[in-house]
C-alpha positions in Angstrom: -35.2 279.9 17.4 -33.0 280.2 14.3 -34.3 278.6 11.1 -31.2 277.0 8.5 -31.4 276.4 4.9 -30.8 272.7 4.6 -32.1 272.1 0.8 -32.6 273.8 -2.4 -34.9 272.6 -4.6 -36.3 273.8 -8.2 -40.0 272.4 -7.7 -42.0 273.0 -4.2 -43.4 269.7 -4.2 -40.0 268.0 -3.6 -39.3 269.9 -0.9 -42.9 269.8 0.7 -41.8 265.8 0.0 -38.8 266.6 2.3 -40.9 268.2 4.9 -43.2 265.3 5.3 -40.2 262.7 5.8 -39.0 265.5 9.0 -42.6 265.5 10.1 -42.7 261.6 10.5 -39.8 262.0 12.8 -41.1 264.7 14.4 -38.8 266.9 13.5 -40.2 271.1 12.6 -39.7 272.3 8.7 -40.7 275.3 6.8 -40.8 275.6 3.2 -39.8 279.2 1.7 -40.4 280.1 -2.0 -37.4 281.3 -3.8 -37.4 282.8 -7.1 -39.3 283.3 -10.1 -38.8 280.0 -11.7 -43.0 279.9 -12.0 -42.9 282.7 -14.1 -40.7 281.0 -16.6 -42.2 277.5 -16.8 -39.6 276.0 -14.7 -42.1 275.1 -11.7 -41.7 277.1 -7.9 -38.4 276.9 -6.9 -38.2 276.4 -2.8 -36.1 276.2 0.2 -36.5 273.6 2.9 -35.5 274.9 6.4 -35.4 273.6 10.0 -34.4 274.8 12.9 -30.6 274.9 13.7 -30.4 272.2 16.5 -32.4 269.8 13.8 -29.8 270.9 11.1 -27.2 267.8 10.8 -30.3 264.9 11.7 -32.3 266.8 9.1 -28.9 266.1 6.7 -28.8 262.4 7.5 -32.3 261.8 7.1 -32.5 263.7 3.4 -29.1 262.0 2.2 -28.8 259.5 -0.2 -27.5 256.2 0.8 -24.5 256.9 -1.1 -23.4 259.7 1.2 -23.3 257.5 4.1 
């Protein structure tokens, strides 16, 4: 199964944040470390991912509800 890029974020807890809120509707997540921000003092920069048939409930659930 394909895995999709559906957030960027510039510290790994947010996403691993993210990740929990798919997990409590059961849906399957990966974060990926991206970049060298660490290195720099800018925190771990991440990617949250899912897999494409989750992609567009994964958007809803991680919008604000300002996008709605």
């Amino acid at each position: 199964m394909s895995w999709i890029t559906v957030r960027m974020t510039k510290a790994r807890w947010e996403a691993e944040l993210m990740q929990q809120i798919l997990a409590a509707y059961d849906i399957p997540s990966r974060v990926i470390d991206i970049g060298v921000g660490i290195y720099f003092g800018q925190g771990s920069q991440a990617a949250l991912q899912v897999h494409t048939k989750n992609q567009w409930t994964a958007l809803l659930l991680l919008s604000s509800p300002e996008d709605h």
